[in-house]
C-alpha positions, 0 to 999 in steps of 0.5 A: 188495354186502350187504344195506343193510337189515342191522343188526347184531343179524342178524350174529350178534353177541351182545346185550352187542356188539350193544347196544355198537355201537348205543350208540356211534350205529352204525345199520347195518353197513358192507358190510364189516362184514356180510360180514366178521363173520358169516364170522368167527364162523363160525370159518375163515381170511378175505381181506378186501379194503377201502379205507380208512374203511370200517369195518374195524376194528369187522369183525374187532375183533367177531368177536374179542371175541365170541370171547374173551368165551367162553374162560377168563381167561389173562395171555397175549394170545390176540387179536393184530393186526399193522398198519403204523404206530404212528398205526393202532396207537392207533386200532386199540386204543382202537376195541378198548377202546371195544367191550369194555369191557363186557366187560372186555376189555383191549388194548395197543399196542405200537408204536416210538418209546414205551418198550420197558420200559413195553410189557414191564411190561404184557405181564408183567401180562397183556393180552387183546389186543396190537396191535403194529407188526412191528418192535416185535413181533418186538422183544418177541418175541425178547426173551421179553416177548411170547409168542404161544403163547396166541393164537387169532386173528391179524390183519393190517390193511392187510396190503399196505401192510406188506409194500411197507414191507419188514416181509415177513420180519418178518410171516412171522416172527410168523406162524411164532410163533402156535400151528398151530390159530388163525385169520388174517385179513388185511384189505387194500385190495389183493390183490397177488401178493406178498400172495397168496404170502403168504396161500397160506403161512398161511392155510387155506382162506381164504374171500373178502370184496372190497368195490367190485371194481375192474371196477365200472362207473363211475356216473351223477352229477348236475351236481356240482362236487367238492371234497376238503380233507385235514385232520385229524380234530382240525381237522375242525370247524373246517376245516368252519366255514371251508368253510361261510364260503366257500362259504354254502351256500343249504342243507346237508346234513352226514353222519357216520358215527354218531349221537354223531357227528351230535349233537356236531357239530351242537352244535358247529356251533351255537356257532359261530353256524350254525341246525344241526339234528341228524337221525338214527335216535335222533329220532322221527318228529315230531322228523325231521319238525320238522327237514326242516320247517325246512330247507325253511322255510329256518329252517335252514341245516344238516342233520347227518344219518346215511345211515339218517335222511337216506334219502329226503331231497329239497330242493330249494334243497339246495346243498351235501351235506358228507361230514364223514365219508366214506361206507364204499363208492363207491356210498354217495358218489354215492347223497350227493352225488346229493342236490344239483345237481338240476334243471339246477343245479350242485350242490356236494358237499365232502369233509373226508378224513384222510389215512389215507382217500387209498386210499378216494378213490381208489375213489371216483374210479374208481367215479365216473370223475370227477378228484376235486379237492382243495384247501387249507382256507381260509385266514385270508386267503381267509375276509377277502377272502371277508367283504369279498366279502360286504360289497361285495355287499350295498352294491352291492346297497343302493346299487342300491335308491336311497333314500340321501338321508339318508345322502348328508347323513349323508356330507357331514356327514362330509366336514367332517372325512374324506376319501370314501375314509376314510368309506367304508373305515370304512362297510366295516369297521362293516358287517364287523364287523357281519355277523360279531361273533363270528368267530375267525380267529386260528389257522391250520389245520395242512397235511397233510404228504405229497402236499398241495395245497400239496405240488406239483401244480397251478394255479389256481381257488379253493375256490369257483367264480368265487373271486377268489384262487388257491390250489395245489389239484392233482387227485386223479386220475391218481395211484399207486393205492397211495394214501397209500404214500410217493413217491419224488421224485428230487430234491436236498434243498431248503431245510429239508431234510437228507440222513441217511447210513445205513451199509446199502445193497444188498449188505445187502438194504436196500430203500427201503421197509426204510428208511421204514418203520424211520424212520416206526415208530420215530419216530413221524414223520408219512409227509410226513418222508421225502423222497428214498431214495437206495440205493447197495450199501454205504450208503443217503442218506434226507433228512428235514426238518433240524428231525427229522434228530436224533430220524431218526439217533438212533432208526436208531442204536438200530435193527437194519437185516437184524439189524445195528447200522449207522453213522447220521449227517449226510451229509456230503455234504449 
């Protein structure tokens, strides 16, 4: 583990990145990160193994930049990075952008689904770094639109999950393209043998980064009830209110990963009527001190806070710790979480996590050794009863207090004209309304497609203890460690969903993870619209949802399958 006091300007980083990343409210380096970098700028080939979430991008997008800032100006791309779907393609390249952009870096995605011409256009032009899906890169490779013979450095993010989609031979073949004197990097969350074979072939003497081997022991954890909501990172902020509505935490504590981060949802969160308070390094100490005052004053109801500011937190009425963002390691989980469920209490610690960190939470369940419960964001039916919840409480509570009689003669007055049932529905509602004026529940939060909470799996229990509703959650625990890798279901297709006949089966070489991955790149379609894959050895059947089976057919129709065009439509079977 690397040193948690390390900051960025200790990894060799120049002035111009470093001021760059502190701007962007990094505090300090992941592990990843410090281990990573300093390796990379001291040149040679690395394995890097990670999960998800934990920093990745910035650890080889860096070293990367830092390179290129020193050599002269080329139209050919001299950076290239190959990652698995076009969703990270995008997130890889606006990252890049966002970090060079002080020194006038440029960078394109280059990804199915978007126009080949467009793509070609702005290779021509010239581009300091591509960041490309395979097939799509070995696409413009063969056609000359782009050419690798400038490259200096090559990575390859989430390189095992490429290869168990079927891009092998495609990697191998833009790896074969790149000069002989570059540098590799692969960065993966697992090291299989295949992955290996792979890395022996073109890497040189690679060095060797793992972050949270999978022989940790696993750690002590207070009393802690653990909850995980998938939601999308669009929907964060308002999935975070609805948690916070059901839950009403005495006191909260709310991590992100960066000061920006930490100050635009603190505002965010008090719009919407929250007493939040914003803690981290860019505060002086009067101002940290004004904040935890308040907190324990209970002047406050959320602290949003970085790991660096929130060391050496201790409340006591703390109920609730939120990881908005999800820590970068295990060990950095449960040093949060161990913040609540103190003193013979239970505490409570929730988890807003994207689908992409699937892998990461399950590094967190086997470094805890705890089942990680996952749950459906509320809903606007849950928030309602959970309002009325509330109001019910509170009468009860005042009608135990005594001293009604001037409201039992208000209540007569009002049986001249109501029924008692109508007066005291209308008290309710008055008193709902009353103790939330302001409150939007009209828009639903999308699911998330793929393994769900409302995808299979499991029973009961609401999203808070003694809850009156049951909603599906299942558990995180006992699933293919793989993590967010497409499940293969055997089943007929269901209602909504269609069978797709594709002319390509065993004799071709068709594997299931050949036919994903083609459907989910060149469509652009989340991972959750492949269902079933059914492979015979002259023909393959793949169901997908009947609203996309269009755009799945046309796509495969303009897709070689092992270097043919095949015969794509409804099957008619189906």
């Amino acid at each position: 583990m690397a040193d948690s006091n390390r900051s960025f300007a200790d990894l060799g980083l120049s002035e111009t990145l470093t001021r760059t990343v502190m701007d962007l409210g990094y505090e300090e380096p992941t592990p990843i990160q410090a281990q990573a970098i300093p390796l990379l700028l001291a040149g040679g080939d690395l394995l890097g193994r990670a999960a998800t979430g934990t920093g990745k991008t910035a650890a080889f997008a860096l070293p990367l930049l830092q390179r290129l800032a020193g050599l002269p100006a080329d139209r050919r791309p001299r950076g290239f990075i190959v990652v698995p779907t076009r969703e990270l393609a995008m997130q890889v390249a606006q990252a890049i952008h966002t970090y060079g952009k002080q020194q006038g870096a440029s960078v394109l995605a280059v990804y199915g689904g978007a126009s080949f011409g467009h793509q070609a256009r702005a290779l021509k032009r010239g581009v300091d770094v591509v960041v490309a899906t395979p097939g799509r890169a070995l696409d413009h490779l063969r056609r000359g639109t782009l050419v690798l013979d400038a490259v200096v450095e090559v990575v390859l993010d989430e390189a095992d999950e490429m290869l168990d989609m079927g891009f092998q031979e495609d990697i191998e073949a833009l790896l074969s393209a790149v000069p002989e004197q570059r540098r590799i990097a692969f960065f993966s969350a697992t090291f299989p043998r295949h992955l290996r074979r792979v890395a022996a072939r073109f890497l040189k003497d690679p060095q060797q980064v793992e972050i949270d081997p999978d022989d940790d022991e696993p750690g002590e954890l207070p009393r802690v009830r653990q909850v995980i909501y998938l939601v999308r990172r669009a929907h964060k902020e308002a999935a975070l209110a609805r948690v916070l509505d059901m839950e009403t935490p005495d006191a909260a504590l709310v991590f992100c990963r960066t000061r920006i981060a930490v100050d635009q949802l603190s505002d965010a969160m008090a719009s919407r009527g929250y007493r939040a308070e914003a803690l981290h390094g860019g505060l002086s100490q009067q101002q940290r001190d004004r904040v935890m005052d308040r907190l324990r004053e209970k002047a406050a109801d959320l602290v949003i806070a970085t790991d660096v500011a929130a060391r050496g937190i201790d409340i006591e009425h703390l109920s609730h710790v939120i990881n908005f963002d999800l820590p970068t390691s295990p060990d950095q989980y449960i040093h949060r979480i161990g913040r609540t469920g103190r003193a013979g209490r239970e505490g409570v610690a929730i988890s807003l996590a994207e689908p992409r960190e699937r892998r990461l939470l399950n590094s967190i369940e086997h470094r805890t050794g705890t089942r990680l419960e996952l749950q459906a964001v509320p809903s606007v039916a849950d928030l309602r009863e959970r309002r009325l919840d509330q109001v019910r409480d509170r009468v009860n509570k005042v009608a135990l207090g005594g001293d009604l009689a001037p409201f039992q003669r208000a209540v007569e007055k009002l049986m001249e004209q109501l029924e008692i049932s109508e007066i005291a529905a209308a008290a309710l509602k008055a008193l709902a309304d009353e103790m939330s004026p302001d409150d939007d529940y009209s828009q639903e939060i999308p699911e998330v497609a793929g393994r769900g909470p409302h995808n299979g799996g499991g029973g009961g229990g609401g999203a808070r203890q003694g809850g009156r509703h049951e909603r599906q959650q299942t558990r995180w625990g006992g699933q293919d460690t793989r993590g967010d890798r497409p499940q293969r279901r055997p089943r007929s297709a269901g209602a909504g969903w269609t069978k797709v006949y594709i002319g390509a089966g065993r004799l071709l070489g068709i594997r299931p993870g050949d036919l994903f991955g083609a459907i989910v790149n060149e469509t652009g379609l989340p991972r959750g619209a492949v269902g079933a894959i059914q492979i015979t050895d002259r023909f393959s059947i793949v169901e997908v949802p009947e609203e996309h089976v269009d755009r799945v057919i046309a796509a495969m129709r303009a897709t070689k399958l092992r270097g043919r065009r095949v015969d794509v439509r409804r099957d008619r079977e189906g």
